[in-house]
C-alpha positions as CSV (number, residue, x, y, z in Angstrom):
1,X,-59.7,16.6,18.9
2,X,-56.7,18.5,19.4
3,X,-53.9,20.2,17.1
4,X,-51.9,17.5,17.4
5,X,-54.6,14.9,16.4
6,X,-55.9,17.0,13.5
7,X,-52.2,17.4,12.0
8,X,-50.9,13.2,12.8
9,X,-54.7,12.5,11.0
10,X,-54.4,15.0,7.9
11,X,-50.2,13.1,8.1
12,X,-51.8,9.4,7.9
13,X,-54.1,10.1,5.1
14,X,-51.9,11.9,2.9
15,X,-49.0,9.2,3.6
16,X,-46.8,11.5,5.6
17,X,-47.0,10.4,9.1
18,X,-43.9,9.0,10.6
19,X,-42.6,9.4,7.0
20,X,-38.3,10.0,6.9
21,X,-37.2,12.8,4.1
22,X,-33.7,12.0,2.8
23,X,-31.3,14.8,2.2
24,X,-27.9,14.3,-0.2
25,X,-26.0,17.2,-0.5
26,X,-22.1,17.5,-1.5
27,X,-19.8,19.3,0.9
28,X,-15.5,20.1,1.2
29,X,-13.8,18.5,4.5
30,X,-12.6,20.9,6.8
31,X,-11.5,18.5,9.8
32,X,-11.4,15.2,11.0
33,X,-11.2,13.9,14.4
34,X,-10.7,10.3,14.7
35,X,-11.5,9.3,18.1
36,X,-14.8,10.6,17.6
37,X,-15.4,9.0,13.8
38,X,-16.6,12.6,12.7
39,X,-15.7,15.0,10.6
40,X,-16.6,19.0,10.5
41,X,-17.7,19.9,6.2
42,X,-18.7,22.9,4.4
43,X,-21.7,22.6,2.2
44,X,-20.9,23.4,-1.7
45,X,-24.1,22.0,-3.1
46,X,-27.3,24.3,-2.4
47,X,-27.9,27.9,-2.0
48,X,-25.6,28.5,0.9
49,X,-22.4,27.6,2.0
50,X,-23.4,26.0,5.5
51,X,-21.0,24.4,8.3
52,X,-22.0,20.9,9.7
53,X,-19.9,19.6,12.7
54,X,-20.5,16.1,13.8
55,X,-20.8,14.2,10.9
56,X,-20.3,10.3,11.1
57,X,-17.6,8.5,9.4
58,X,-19.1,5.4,10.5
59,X,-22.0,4.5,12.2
60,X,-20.5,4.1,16.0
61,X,-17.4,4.3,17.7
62,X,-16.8,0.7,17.3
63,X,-15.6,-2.2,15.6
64,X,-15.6,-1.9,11.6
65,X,-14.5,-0.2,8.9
66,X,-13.3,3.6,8.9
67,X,-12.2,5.5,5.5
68,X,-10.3,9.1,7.0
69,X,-11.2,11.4,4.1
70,X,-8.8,14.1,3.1
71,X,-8.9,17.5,3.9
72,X,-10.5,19.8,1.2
73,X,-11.3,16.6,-0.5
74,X,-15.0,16.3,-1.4
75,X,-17.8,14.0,0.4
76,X,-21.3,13.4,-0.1
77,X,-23.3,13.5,2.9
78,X,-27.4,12.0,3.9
79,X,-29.0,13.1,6.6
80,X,-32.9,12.6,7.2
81,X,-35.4,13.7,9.6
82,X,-34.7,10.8,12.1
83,X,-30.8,10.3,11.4
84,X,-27.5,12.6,12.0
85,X,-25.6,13.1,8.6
86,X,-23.4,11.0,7.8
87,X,-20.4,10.3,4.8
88,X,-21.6,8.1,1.6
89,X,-19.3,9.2,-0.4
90,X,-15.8,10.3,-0.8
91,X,-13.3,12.1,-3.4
92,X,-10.3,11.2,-1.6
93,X,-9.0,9.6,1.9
94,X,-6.0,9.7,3.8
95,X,-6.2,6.6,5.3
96,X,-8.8,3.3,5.9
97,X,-8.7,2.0,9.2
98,X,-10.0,-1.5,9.6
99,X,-10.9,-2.2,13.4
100,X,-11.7,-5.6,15.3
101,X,-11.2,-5.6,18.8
102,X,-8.0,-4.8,20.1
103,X,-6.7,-5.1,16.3
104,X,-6.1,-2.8,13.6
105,X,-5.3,-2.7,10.2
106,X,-4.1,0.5,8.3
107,X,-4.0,1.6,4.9
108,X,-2.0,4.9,4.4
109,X,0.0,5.6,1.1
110,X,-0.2,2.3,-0.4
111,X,1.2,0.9,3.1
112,X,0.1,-1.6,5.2
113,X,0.2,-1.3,9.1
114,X,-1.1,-4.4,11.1
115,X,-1.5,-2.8,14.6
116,X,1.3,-0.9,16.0
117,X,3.2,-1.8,13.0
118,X,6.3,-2.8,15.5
119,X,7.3,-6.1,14.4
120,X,8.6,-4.6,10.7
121,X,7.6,-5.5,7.7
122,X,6.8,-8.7,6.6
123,X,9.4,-11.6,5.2
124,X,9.9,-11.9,1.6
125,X,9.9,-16.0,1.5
126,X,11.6,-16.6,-1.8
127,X,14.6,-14.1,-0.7
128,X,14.9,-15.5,2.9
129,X,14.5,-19.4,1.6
130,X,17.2,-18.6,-0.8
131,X,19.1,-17.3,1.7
132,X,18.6,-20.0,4.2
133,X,19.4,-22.6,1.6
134,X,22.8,-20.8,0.9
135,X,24.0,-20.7,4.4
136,X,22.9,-24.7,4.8
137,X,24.3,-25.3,2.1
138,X,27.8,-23.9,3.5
139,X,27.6,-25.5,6.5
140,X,27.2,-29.4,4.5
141,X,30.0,-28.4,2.3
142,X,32.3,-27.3,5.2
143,X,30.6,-30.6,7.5
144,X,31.7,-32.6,4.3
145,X,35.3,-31.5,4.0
146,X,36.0,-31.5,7.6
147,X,34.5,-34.7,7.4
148,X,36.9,-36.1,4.3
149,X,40.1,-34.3,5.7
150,X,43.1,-36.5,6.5
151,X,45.9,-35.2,9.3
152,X,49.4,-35.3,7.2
153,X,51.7,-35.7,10.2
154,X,55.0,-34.1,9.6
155,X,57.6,-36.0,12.0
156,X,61.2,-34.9,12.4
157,X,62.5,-38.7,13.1
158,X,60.7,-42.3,12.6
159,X,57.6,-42.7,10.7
160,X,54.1,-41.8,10.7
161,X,50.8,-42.3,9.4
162,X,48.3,-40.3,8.6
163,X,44.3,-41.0,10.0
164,X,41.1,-39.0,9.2
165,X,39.1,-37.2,11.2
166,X,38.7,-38.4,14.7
167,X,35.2,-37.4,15.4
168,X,33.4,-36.4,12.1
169,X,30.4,-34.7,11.7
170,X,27.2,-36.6,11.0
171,X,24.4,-34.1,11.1
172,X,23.5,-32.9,7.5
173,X,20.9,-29.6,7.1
174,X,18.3,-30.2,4.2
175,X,17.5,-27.7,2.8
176,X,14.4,-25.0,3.6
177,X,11.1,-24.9,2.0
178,X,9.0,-22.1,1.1
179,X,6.2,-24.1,2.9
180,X,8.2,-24.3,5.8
181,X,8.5,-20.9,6.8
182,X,5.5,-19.2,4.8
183,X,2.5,-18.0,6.2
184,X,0.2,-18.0,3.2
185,X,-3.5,-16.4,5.4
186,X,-1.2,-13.0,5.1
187,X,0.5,-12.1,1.6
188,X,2.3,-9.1,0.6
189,X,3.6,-7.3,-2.3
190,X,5.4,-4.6,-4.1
């Protein structure tokens, strides 16, 4: 029997053999590089202050969510015998990235980004059906008096009479709905 034999035997016995340790240990952020989904820490719980480069944000560069911790913040960090460390916890973040595809979603300072952020921010309905109904409102009132006004005719000789509006307006706006113009699977606040 060799070495090997003797030591995966004396393993299997004793309930060791293939088994996974796990190792929590607090560190302090000193980088993080996005693109990769890893961050460089400094240990602060142990006996020595030890460096660890590589350490997962998330478990692949993929799809999913990604929380940017903050630098000098604090993060808990497992690692085991058969896996890389990675975050589990954190003090503080800078930003949460949530990632599908070609789409993104950002969380940074209390502010929402959906993708490139481009478009602007998002309509506040009550404001711009408000505003809408004003303006329609305008255009009925002027449609109605345009409607209503009679010509005077002002002649220097003979006599005249006076007719309404040759051609009068018939189209009427009604007024806009919330419903109308809302988008209710996306809502916003203050």
């Amino acid at each position: 029997m060799s070495d090997r034999a003797i030591i995966q035997a004396i393993q299997t016995i004793s309930g060791t053999f293939n088994a996974d340790t796990v190792h929590l240990i607090t560190a302090e952020v000193d980088s993080v590089d996005i693109p990769s989904r890893t961050c460089t820490v400094t240990t602060i719980s142990g006996k020595n202050q030890t460096a660890i480069e590589s350490v997962k944000l998330m478990a692949a560069i993929d799809d999913g969510i990604l929380f940017v911790p903050t630098i000098g913040s604090t993060v808990m960090i497992s690692y085991s015998n058969y896996n890389l460390p990675f975050v589990v916890q954190y003090s503080e973040v800078d930003q949460i990235l949530f990632i599908s595809g070609s789409s993104q979603v950002s969380i940074v300072d209390g502010k929402i980004m959906f993708n490139d952020g481009s478009y602007g921010g998002l309509v506040e309905v009550g404001n711009l059906v408000q505003k809408l109904n004003n303006l329609e409102n305008l255009v009925n009132d002027l449609s109605r008096k345009f409607n209503s006004h009679t010509h005077i005719l002002t002649l220097t000789s003979g006599t005249g009479t006076a007719a309404p509006t040759a051609s009068p307006e018939t189209t009427v706006l009604t007024q806009t709905q919330r419903n109308d113009i809302e988008n209710t699977a996306i809502t916003h606040g203050k």
